[in-house]
C-alpha positions in Angstrom: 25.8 -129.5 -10.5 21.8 -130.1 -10.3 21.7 -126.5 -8.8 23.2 -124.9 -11.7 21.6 -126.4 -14.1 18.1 -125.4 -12.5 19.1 -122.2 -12.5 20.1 -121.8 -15.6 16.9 -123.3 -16.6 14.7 -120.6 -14.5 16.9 -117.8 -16.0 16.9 -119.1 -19.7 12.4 -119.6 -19.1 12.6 -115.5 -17.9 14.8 -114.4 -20.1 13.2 -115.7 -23.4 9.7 -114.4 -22.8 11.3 -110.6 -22.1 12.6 -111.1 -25.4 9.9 -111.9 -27.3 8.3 -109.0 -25.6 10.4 -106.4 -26.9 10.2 -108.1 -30.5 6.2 -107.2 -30.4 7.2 -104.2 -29.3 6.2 -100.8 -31.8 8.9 -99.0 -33.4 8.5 -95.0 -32.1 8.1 -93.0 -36.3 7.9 -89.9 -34.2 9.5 -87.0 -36.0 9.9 -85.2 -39.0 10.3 -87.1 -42.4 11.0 -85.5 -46.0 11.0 -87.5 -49.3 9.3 -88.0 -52.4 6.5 -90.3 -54.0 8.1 -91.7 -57.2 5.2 -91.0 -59.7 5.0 -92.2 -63.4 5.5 -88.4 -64.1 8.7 -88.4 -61.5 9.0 -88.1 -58.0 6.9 -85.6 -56.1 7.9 -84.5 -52.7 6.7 -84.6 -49.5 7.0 -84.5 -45.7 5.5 -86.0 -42.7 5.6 -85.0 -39.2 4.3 -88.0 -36.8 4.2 -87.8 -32.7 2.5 -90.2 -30.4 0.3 -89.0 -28.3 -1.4 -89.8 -25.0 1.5 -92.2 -24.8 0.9 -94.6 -27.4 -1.4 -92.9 -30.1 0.3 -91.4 -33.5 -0.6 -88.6 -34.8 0.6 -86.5 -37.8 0.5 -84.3 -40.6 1.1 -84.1 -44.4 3.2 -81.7 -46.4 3.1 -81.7 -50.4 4.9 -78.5 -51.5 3.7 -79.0 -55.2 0.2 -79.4 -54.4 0.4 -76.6 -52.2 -0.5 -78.6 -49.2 0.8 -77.8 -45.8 -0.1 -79.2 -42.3 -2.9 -81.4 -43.5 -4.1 -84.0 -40.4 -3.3 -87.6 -41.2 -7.1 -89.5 -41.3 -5.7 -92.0 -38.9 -1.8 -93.3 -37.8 -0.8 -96.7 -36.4 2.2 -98.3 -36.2 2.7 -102.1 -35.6 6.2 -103.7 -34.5 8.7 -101.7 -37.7 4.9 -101.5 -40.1 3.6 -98.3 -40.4 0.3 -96.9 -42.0 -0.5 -93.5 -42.4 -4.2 -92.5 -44.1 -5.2 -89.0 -45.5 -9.1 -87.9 -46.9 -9.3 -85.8 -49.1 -12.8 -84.9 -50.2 -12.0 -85.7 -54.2 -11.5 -89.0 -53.8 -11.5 -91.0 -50.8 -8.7 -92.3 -48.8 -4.7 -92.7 -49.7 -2.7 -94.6 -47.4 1.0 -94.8 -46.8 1.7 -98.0 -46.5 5.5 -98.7 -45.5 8.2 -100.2 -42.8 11.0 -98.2 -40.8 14.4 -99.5 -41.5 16.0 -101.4 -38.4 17.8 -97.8 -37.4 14.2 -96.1 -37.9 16.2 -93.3 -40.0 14.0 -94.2 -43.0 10.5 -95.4 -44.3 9.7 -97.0 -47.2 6.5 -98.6 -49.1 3.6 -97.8 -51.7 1.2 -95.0 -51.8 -2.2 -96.7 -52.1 -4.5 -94.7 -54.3 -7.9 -97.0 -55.0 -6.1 -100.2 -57.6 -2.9 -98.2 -57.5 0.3 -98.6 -55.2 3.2 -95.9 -56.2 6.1 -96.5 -54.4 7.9 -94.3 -51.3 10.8 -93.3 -49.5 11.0 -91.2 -46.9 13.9 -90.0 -44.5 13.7 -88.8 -40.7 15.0 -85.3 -40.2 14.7 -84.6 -37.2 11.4 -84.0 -34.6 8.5 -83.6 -35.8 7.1 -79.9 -36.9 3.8 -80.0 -36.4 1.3 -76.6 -35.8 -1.7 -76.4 -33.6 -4.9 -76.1 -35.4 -5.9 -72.4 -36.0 -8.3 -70.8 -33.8 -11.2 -68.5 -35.1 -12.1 -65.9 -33.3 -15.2 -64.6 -31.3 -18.1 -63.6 -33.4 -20.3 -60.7 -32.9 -22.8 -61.1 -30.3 -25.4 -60.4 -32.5 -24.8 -63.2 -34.6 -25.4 -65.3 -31.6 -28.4 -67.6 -30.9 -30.6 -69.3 -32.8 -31.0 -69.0 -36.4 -34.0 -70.6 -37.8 -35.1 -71.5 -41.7 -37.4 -73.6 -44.0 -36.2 -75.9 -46.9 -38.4 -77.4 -49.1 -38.1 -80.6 -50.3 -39.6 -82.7 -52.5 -43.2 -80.3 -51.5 -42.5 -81.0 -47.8 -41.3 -78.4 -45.6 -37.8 -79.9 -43.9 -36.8 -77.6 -40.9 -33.6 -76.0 -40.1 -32.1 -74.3 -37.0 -28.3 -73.3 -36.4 -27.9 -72.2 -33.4 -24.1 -70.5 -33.1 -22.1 -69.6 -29.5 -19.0 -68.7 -28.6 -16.7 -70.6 -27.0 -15.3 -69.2 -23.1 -12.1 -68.3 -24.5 -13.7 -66.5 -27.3 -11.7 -67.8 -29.7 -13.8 -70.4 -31.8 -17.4 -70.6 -32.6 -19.4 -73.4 -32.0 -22.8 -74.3 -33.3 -25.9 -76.9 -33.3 -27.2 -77.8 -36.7 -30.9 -79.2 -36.4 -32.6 -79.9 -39.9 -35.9 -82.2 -38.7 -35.0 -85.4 -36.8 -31.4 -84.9 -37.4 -28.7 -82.3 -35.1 -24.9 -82.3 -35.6 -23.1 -80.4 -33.4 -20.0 -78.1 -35.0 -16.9 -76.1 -34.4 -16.3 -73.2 -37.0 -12.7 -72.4 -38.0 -12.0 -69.8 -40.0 -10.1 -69.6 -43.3 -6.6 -67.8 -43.3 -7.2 -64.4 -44.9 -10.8 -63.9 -43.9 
């Protein structure tokens, strides 16, 4: 009798932490999800394509059909236990965030849209895996527009330096550049719009 009752002691003490482990566990949103925002003015919708990468980060995109928006890179993606949070910048006005939970089957997702003071609720449902495209890739430029380009800007009386100095990359696909204007250099990668 005292052996059994050890031993279901020692299984009960391994057995209870393994659960509470997979209760901290993160939900997987990978996929592809379609829905709508429900606006004041009615519901606009949308879609959302997430995949972890590297194993455990999320990554995604944003689709808005009305605003002719396709493909846009989520700002940053996390996911804790079922809590997800999904940010996009725009350069208008800052930073929205998708603030929501998966439902315990993970078919859907719902939550507010937080837009500065504003929260405008969500609802989004998985369709399937996620449809996401690889950034486009400029290609080469000219070798003559290679090297380093050099110009003056004046400011406030004061001459204020500026140097771009433009490459190709191996593949010749992209073009990459070093922007110098004095004591500041920021280093750059050139895509090209669709259509030029």
């Amino acid at each position: 009798m005292f052996l059994s009752t050890r031993t279901l002691t020692l299984a009960t003490a391994l057995l209870v932490p393994l659960s509470l482990l997979r209760a901290e566990t993160a939900a997987d949103p990978s996929g592809h999800w379609e829905g709508a925002i429900h606006a004041p003015s009615g519901d606009v919708p949308v879609e959302v394509d997430l995949r972890l990468d590297d194993g455990d980060t999320l990554a995604g995109t944003f689709t808005s059909p009305a605003e002719r928006i396709k493909g846009f890179p989520l700002w940053s993606a996390t996911v804790e236990g079922m809590s997800v949070s999904l940010e996009l910048k725009f350069d208008d006005s800052g930073v929205r965030t998708f603030a929501g939970n998966l439902s315990a089957d993970g078919a859907s997702m719902s939550g507010d849209l937080l837009v500065n003071v504003y929260a405008v609720p969500f609802n989004l449902a998985r369709t399937g895996e996620a449809k996401i495209e690889a950034p486009p890739r400029s290609p080469a430029i000219d070798e003559a527009w290679t090297g380093e380009w050099s110009a003056s800007l004046d400011v406030g009386g004061q001459p204020l330096p500026l140097v771009l100095t433009l490459s190709n990359h191996a593949d010749g696909t992209e073009i990459s550049g070093i922007f110098t204007a004095g004591p500041l250099e920021q280093t750059l990668t050139f895509t090209r719009a669709a259509g030029r």
